[in-house]
Structures are given as C-alpha cells and as structure tokens.
PDB file with one MODEL, atoms N, CA, C and O in Angstrom:
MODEL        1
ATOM      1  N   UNK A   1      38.109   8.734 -10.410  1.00  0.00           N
ATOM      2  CA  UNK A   1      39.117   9.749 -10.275  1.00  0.00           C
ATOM      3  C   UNK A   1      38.649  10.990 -11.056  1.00  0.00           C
ATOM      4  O   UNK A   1      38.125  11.026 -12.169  1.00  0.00           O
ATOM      5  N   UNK A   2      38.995  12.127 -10.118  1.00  0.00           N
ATOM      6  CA  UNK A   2      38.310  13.131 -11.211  1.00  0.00           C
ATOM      7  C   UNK A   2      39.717  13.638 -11.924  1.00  0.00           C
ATOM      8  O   UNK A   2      40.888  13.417 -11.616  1.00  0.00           O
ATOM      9  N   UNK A   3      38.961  14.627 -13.312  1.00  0.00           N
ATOM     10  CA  UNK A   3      40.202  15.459 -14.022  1.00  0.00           C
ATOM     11  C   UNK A   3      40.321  16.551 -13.571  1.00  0.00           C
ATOM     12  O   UNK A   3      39.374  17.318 -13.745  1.00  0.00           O
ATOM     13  N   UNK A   4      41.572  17.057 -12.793  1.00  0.00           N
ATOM     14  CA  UNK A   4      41.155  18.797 -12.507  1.00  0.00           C
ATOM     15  C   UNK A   4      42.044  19.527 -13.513  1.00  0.00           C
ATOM     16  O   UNK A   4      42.966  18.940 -14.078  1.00  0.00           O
ATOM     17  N   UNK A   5      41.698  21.089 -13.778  1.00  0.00           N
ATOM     18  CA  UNK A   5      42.516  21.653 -14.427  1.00  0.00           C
ATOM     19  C   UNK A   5      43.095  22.641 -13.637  1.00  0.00           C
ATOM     20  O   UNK A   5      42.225  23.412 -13.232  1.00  0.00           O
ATOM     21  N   UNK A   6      44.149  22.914 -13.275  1.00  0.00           N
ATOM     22  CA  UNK A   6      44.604  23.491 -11.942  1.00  0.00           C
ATOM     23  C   UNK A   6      44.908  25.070 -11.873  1.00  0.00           C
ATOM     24  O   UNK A   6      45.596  25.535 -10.964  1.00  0.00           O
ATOM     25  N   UNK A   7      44.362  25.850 -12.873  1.00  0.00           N
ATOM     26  CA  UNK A   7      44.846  26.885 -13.388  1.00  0.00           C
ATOM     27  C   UNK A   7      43.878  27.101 -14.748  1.00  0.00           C
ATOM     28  O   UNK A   7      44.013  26.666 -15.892  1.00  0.00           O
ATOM     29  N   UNK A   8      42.805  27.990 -14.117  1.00  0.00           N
ATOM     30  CA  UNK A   8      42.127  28.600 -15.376  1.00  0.00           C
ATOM     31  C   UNK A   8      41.733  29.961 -15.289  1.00  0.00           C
ATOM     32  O   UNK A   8      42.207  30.420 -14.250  1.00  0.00           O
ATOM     33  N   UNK A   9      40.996  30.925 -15.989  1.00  0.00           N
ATOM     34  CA  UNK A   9      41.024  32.282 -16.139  1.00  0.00           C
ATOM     35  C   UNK A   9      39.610  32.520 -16.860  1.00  0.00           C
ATOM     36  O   UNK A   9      39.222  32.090 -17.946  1.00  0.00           O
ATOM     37  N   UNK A  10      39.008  33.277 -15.993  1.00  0.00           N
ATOM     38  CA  UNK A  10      37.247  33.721 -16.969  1.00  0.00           C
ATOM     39  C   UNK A  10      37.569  35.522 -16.807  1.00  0.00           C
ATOM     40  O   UNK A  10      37.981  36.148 -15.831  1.00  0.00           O
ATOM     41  N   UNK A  11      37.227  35.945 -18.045  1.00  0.00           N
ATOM     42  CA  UNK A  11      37.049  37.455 -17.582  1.00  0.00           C
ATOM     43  C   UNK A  11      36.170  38.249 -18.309  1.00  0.00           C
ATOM     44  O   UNK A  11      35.951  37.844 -19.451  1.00  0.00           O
ATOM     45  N   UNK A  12      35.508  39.447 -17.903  1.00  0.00           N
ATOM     46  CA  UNK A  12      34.624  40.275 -18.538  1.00  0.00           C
ATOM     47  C   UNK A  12      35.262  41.115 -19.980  1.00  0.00           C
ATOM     48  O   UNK A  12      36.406  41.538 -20.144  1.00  0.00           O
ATOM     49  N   UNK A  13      34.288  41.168 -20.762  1.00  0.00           N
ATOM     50  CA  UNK A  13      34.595  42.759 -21.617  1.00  0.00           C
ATOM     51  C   UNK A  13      34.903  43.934 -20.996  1.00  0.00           C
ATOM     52  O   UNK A  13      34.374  44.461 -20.017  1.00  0.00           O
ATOM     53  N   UNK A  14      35.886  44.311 -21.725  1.00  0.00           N
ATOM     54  CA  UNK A  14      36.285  45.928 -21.242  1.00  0.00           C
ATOM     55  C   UNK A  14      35.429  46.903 -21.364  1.00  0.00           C
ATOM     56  O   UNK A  14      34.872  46.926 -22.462  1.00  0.00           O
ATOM     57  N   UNK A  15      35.053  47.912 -20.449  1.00  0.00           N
ATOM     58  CA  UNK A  15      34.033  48.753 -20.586  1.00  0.00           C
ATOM     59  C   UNK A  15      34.255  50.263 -19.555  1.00  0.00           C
ATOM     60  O   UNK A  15      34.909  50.378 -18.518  1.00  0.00           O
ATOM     61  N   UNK A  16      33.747  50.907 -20.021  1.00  0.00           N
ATOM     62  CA  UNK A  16      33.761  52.267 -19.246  1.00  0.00           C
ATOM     63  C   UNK A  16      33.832  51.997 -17.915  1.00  0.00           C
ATOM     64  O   UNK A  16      34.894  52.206 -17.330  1.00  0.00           O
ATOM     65  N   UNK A  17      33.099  51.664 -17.464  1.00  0.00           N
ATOM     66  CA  UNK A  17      32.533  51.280 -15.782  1.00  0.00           C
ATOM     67  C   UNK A  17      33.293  50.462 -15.492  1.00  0.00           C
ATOM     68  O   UNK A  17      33.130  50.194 -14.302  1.00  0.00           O
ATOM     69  N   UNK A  18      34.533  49.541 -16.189  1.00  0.00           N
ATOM     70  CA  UNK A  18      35.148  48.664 -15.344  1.00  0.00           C
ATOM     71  C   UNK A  18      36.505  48.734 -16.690  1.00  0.00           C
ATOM     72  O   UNK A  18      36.366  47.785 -17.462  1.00  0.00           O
ATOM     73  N   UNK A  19      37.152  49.228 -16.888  1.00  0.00           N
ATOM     74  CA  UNK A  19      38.181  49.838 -17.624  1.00  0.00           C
ATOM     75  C   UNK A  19      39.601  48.434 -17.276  1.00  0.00           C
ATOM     76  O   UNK A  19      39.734  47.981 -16.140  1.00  0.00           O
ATOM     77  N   UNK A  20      40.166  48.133 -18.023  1.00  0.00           N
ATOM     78  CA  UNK A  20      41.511  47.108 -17.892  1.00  0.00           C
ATOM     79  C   UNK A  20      42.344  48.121 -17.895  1.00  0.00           C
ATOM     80  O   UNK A  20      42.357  49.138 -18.589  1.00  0.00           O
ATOM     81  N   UNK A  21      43.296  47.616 -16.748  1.00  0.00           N
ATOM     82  CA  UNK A  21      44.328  48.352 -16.832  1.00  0.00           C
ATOM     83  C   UNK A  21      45.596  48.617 -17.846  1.00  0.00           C
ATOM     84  O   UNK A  21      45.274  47.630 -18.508  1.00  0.00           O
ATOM     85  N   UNK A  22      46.448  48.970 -18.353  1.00  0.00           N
ATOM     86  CA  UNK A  22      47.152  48.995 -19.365  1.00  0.00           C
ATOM     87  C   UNK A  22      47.876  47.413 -19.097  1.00  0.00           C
ATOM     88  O   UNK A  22      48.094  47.048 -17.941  1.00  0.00           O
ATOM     89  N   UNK A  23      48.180  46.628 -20.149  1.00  0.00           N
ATOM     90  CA  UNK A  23      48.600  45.061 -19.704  1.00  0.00           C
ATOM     91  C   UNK A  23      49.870  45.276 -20.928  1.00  0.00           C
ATOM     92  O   UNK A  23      49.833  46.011 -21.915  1.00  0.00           O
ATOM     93  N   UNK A  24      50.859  44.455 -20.519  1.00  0.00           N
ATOM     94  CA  UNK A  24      51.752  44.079 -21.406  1.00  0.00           C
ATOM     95  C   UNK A  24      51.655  43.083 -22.447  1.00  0.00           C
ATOM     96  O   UNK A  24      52.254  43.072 -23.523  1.00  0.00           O
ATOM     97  N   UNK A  25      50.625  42.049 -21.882  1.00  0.00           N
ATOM     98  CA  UNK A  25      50.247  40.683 -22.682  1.00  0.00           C
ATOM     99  C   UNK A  25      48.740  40.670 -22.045  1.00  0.00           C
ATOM    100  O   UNK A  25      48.319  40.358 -20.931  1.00  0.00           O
ATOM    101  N   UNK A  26      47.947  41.267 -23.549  1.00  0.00           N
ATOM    102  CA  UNK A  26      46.773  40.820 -23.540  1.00  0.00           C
ATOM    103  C   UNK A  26      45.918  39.633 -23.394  1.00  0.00           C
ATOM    104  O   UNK A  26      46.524  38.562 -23.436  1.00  0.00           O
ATOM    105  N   UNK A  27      44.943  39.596 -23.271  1.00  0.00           N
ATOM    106  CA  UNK A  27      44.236  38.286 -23.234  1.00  0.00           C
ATOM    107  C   UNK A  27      44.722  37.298 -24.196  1.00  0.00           C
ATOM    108  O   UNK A  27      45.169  37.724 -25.261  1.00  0.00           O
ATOM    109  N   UNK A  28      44.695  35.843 -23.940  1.00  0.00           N
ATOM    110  CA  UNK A  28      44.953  35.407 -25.612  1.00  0.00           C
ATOM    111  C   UNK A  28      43.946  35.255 -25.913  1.00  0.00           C
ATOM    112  O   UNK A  28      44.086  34.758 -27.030  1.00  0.00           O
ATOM    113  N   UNK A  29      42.741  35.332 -25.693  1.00  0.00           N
ATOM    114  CA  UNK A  29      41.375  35.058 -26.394  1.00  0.00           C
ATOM    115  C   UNK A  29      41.287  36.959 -26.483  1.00  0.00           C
ATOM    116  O   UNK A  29      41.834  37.688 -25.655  1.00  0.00           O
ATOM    117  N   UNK A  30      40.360  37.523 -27.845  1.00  0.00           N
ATOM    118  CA  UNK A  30      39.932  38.385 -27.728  1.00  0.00           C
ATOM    119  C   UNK A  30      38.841  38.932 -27.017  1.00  0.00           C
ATOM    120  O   UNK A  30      38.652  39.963 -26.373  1.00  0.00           O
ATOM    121  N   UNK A  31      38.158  37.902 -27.336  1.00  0.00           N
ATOM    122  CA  UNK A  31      36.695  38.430 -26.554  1.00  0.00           C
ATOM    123  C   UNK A  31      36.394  37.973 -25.133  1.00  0.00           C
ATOM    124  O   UNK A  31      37.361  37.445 -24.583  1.00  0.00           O
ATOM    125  N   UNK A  32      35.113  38.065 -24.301  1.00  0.00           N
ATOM    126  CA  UNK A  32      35.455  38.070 -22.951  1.00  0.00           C
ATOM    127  C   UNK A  32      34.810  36.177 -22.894  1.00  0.00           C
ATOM    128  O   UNK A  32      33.941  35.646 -23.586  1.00  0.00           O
ATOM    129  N   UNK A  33      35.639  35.616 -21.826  1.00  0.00           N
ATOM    130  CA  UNK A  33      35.435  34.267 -21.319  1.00  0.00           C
ATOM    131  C   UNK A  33      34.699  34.331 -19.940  1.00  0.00           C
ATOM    132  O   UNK A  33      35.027  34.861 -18.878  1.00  0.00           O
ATOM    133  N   UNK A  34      33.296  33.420 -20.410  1.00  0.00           N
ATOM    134  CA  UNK A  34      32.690  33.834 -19.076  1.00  0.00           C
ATOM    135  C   UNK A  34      32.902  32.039 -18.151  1.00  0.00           C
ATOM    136  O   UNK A  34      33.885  31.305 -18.249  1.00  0.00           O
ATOM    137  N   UNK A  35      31.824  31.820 -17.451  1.00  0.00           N
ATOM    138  CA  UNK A  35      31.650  30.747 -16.722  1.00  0.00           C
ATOM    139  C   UNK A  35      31.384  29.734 -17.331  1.00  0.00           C
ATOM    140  O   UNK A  35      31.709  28.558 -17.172  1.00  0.00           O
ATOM    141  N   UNK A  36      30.582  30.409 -18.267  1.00  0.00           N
ATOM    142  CA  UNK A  36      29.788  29.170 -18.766  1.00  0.00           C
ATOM    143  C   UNK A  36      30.747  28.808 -19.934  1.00  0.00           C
ATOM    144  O   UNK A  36      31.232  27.679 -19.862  1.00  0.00           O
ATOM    145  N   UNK A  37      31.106  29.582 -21.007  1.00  0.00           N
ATOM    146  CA  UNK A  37      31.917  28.597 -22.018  1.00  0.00           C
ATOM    147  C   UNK A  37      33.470  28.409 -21.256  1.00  0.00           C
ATOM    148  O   UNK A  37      34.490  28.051 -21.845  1.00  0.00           O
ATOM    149  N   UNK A  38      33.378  28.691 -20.039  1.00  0.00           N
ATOM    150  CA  UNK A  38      34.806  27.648 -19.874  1.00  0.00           C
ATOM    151  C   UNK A  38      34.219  26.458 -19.029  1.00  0.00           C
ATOM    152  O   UNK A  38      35.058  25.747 -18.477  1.00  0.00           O
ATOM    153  N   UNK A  39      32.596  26.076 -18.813  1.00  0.00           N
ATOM    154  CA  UNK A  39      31.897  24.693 -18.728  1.00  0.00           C
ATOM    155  C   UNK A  39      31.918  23.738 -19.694  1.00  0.00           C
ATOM    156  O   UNK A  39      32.166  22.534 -19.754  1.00  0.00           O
ATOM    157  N   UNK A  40      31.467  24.929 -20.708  1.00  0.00           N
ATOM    158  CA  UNK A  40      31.774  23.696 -21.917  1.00  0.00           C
ATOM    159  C   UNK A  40      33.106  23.346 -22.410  1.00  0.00           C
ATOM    160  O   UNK A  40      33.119  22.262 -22.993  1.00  0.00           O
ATOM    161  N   UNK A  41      33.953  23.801 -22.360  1.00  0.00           N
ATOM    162  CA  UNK A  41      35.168  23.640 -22.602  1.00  0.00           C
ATOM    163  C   UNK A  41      35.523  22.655 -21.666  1.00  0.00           C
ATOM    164  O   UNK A  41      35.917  21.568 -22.087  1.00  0.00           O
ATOM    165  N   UNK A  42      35.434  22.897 -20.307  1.00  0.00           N
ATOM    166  CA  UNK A  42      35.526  21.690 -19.375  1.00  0.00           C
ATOM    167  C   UNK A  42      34.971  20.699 -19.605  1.00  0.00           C
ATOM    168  O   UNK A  42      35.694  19.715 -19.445  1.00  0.00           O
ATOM    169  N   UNK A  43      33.267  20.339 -20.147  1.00  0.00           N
ATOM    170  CA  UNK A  43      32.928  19.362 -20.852  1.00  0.00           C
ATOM    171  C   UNK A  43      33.379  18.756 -21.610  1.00  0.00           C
ATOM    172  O   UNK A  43      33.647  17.624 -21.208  1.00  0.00           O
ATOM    173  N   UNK A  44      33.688  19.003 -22.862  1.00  0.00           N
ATOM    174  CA  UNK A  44      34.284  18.804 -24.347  1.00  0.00           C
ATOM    175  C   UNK A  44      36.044  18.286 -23.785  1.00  0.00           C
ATOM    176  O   UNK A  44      36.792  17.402 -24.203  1.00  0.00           O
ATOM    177  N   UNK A  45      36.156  19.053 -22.957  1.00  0.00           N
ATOM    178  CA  UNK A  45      37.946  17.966 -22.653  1.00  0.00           C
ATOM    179  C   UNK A  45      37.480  17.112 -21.537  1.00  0.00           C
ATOM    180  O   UNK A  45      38.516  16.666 -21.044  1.00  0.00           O
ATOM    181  N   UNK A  46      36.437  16.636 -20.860  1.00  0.00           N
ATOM    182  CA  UNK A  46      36.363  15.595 -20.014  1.00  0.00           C
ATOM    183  C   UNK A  46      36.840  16.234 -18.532  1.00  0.00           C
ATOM    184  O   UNK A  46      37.294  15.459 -17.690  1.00  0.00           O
ATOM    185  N   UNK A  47      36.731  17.596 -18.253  1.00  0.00           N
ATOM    186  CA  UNK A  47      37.602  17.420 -17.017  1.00  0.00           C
ATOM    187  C   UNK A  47      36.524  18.193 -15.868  1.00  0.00           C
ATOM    188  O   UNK A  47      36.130  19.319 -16.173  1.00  0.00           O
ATOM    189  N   UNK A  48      36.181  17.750 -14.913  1.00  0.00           N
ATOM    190  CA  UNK A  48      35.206  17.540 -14.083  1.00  0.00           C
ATOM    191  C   UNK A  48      35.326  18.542 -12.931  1.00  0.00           C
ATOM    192  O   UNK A  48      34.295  18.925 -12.379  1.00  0.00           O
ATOM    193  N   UNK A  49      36.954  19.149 -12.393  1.00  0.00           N
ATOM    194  CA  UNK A  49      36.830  20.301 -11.768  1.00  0.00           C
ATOM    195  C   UNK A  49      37.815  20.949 -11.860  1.00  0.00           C
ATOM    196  O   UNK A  49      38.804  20.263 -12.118  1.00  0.00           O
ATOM    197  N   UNK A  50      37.990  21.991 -11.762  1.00  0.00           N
ATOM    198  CA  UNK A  50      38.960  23.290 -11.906  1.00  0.00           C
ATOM    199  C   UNK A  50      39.139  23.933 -10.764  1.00  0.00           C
ATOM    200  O   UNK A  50      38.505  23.649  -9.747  1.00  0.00           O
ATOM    201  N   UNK A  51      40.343  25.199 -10.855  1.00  0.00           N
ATOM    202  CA  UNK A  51      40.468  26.250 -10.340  1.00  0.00           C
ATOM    203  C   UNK A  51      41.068  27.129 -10.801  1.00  0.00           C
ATOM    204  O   UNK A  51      42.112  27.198 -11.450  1.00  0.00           O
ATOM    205  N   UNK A  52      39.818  28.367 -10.164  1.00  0.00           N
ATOM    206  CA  UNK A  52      39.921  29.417 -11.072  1.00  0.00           C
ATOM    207  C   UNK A  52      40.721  30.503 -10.719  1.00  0.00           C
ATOM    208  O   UNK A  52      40.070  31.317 -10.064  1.00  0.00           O
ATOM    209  N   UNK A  53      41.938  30.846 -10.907  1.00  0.00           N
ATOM    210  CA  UNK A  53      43.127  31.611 -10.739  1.00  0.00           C
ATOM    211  C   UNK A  53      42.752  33.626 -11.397  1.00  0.00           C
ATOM    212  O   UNK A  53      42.777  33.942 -12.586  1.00  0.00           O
ATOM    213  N   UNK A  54      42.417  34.734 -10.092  1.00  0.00           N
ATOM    214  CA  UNK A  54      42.015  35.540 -10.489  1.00  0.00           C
ATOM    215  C   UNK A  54      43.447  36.377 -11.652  1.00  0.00           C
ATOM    216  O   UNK A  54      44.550  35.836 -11.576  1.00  0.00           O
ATOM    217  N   UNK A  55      43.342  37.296 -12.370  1.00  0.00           N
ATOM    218  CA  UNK A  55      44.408  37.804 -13.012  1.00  0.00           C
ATOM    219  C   UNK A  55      45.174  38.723 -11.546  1.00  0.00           C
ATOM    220  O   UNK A  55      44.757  38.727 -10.388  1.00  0.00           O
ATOM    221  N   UNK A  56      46.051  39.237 -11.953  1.00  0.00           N
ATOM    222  CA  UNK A  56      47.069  40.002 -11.757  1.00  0.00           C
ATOM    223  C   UNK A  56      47.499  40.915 -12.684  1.00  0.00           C
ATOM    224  O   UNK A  56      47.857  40.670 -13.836  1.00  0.00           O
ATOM    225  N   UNK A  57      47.448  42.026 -12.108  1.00  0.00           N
ATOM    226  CA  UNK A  57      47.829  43.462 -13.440  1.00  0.00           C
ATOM    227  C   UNK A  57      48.948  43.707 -13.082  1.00  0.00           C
ATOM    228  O   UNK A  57      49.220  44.904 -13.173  1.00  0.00           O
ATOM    229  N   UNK A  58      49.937  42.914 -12.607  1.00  0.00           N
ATOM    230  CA  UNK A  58      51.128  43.520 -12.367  1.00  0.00           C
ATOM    231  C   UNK A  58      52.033  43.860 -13.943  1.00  0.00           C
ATOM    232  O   UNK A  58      51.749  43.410 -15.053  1.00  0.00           O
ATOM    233  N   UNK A  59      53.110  44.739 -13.597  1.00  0.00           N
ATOM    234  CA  UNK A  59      54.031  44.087 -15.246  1.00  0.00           C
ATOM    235  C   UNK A  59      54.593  43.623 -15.809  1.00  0.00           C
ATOM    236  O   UNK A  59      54.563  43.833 -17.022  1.00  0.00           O
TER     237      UNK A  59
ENDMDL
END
C-alpha cells in the first residue's frame, strides 16, 4: 500500500523577474521549497507519493 500526501506546495524565491504578488498569509516556511527537499521530507516521513497543489494568489 502506498502513503500519499494529498496536498503539498514547492515554491521559488522571490525575485525581480518573477515578483510574488502581495499575499495576506505568507509562506510558512521562509525560504524557497524546492522538489527536492520536499523528496526528502517525503523520505524521512515514509510517504511514497504526493500531489502537488499549485498556490493561488487570491485574498
């Protein structure tokens, strides 16, 4: 049986060339979450597949 996590989130650093829009509730991580440490994170909790839910800038 696999583990899925049904709802996860990777995103870039903020930068000139690709600017965040004004958000009400920031990231809860500060810095940017890429692919790979949310692999290991998937590793380290045992869970074998995910899906990855893009953001929404609504308010």
């Amino acid at each position: 049986m696999y583990i899925v996590d049904s709802q996860v989130h990777i995103w870039a650093a903020e930068t000139p060339e690709r600017p965040w829009p004004s958000l009400k509730h920031p990231p809860h991580r500060p810095a940017p979450f890429s692919k790979d440490d949310l692999l290991c994170e998937m590793d380290a909790a045992g869970v074998q597949r995910t899906v990855i839910v893009p953001p929404t800038w609504g308010s």
